[in-house]
C-alpha positions as a Python dict, from the first residue, in 0.01 Angstrom:
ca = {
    (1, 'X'): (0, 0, 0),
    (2, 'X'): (152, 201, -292),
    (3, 'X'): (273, -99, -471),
    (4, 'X'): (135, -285, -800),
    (5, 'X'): (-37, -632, -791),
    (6, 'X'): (264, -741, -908),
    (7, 'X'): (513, -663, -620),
    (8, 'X'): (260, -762, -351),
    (9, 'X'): (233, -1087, -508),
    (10, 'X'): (512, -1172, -293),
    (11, 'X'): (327, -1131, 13),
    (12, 'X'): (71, -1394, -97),
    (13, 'X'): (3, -1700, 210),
    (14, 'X'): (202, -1975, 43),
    (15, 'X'): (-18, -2270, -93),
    (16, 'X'): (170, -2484, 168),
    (17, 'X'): (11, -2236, 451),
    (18, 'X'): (-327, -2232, 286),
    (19, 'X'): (-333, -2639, 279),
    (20, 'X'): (-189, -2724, 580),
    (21, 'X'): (-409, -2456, 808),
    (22, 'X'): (-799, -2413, 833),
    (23, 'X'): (-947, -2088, 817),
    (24, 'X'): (-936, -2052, 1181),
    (25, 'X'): (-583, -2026, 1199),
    (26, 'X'): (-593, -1706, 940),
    (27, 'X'): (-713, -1337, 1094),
    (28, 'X'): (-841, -1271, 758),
    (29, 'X'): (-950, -919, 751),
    (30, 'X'): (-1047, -693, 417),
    (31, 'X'): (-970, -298, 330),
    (32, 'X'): (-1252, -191, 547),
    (33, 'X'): (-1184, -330, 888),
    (34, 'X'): (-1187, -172, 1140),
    (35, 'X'): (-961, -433, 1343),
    (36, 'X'): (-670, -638, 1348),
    (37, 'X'): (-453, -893, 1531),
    (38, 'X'): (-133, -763, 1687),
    (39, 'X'): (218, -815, 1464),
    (40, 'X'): (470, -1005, 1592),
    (41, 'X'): (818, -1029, 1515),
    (42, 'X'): (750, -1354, 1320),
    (43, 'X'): (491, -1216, 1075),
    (44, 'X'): (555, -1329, 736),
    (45, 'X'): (756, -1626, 843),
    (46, 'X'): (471, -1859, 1061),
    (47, 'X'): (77, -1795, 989),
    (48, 'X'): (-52, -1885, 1319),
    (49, 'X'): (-58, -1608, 1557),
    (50, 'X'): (146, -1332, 1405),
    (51, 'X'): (-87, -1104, 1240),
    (52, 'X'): (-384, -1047, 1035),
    (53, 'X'): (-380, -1132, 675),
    (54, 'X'): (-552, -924, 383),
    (55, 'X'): (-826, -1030, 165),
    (56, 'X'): (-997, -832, -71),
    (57, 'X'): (-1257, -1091, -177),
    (58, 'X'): (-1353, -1260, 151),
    (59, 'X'): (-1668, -1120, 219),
    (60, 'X'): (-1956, -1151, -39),
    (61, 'X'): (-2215, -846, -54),
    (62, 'X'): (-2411, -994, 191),
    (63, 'X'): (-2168, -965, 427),
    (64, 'X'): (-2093, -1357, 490),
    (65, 'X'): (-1759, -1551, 399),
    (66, 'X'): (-1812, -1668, 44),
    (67, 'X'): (-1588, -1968, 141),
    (68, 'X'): (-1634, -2207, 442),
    (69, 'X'): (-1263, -2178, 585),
    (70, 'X'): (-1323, -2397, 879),
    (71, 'X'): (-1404, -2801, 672),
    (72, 'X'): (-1185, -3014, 519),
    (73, 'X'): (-1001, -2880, 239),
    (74, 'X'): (-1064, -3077, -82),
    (75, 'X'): (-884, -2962, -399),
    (76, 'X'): (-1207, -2757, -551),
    (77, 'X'): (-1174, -2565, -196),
    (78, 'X'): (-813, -2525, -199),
    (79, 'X'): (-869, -2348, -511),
    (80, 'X'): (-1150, -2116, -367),
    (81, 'X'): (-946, -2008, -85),
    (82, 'X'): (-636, -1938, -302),
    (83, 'X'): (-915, -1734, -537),
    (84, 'X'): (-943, -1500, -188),
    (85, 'X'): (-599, -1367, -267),
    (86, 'X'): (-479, -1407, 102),
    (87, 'X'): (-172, -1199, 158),
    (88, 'X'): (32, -1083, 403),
    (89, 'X'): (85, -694, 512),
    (90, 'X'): (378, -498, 366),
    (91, 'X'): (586, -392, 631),
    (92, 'X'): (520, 12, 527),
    (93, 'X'): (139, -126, 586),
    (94, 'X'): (203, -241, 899),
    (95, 'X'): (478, 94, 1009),
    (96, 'X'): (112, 269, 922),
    (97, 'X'): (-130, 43, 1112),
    (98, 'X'): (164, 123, 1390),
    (99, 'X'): (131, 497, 1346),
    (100, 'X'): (461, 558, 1248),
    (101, 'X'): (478, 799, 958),
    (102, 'X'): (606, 617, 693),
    (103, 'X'): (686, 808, 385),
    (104, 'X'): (694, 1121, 585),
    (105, 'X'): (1012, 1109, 758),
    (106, 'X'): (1029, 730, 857),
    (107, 'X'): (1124, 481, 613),
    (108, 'X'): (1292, 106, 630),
    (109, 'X'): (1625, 129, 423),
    (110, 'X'): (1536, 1, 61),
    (111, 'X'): (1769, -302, 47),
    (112, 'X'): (1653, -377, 413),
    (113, 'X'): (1461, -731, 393),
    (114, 'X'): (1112, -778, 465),
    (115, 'X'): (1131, -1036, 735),
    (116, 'X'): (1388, -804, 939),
    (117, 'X'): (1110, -503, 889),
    (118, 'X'): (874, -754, 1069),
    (119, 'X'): (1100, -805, 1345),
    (120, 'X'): (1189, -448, 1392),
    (121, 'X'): (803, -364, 1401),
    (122, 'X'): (673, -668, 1611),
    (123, 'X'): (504, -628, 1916),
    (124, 'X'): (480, -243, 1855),
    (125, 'X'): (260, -32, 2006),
    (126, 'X'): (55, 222, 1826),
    (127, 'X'): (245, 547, 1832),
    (128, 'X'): (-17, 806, 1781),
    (129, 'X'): (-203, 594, 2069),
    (130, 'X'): (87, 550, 2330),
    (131, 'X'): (145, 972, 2221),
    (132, 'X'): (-220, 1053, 2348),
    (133, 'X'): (-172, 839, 2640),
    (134, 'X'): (145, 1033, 2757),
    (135, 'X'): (-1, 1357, 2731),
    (136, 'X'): (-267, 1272, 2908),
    (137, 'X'): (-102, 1104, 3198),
    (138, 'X'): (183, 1405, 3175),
    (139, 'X'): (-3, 1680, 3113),
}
């Protein structure tokens, strides 16, 4: 997204989510992905089944989780998995994942809160996808 560390700090997984979940629960996925859970209406506001989360630190070099996510969570591994910076999409991240084209002609009004973005976007369907589709079932 175009915003500073500091504004996305508010999309951070809430320690309460990171000790009350395993890893399992989490679709953890980093910058290069090339896949991610759908978005529901309720992304943002429950962990388990709503969307992917970002990490930017989950994967060492070799590839492998530097954290086991799936044990029980003692306070040293609390403290790892909060160190994986877990956060949640922005909604203008997730209006791109969607294919809309946000910041070229579609935008969420600014004073427009982030949980009602969610709602408005969840369950979408890929535009540029459902676009090709059309044509070629039309055309």
């Amino acid at each position: 997204d175009d915003a500073d560390d500091s504004q996305l700090s508010g999309y951070l997984v809430d320690d309460k989510s990171l000790r009350k979940f395993k890893g399992y629960v989490f679709d953890i996925v980093t910058p290069t992905s090339k896949r991610c859970s759908c978005f529901t209406k309720s992304y943002g506001k429950y962990v388990r089944g709503t969307g992917s989360v970002l990490s930017r630190a989950f994967y060492g070099e070799d590839g492998q989780p530097l954290i086991d996510m799936s044990g029980e969570l003692s306070e040293e591994e609390f403290h790892r998995k909060k160190q994986l910076g877990m956060r949640y999409f922005t909604p203008s991240e997730v209006a791109r994942l969607m294919g809309f084209p946000y910041g070229r002609g579609f935008a969420f009004p600014p004073d427009m809160a982030p949980g009602l973005c969610y709602r408005c976007l969840g369950n979408s369907l890929n535009v540029t996808v459902v676009s090709v589709l059309l044509e070629h079932l039309l055309g």
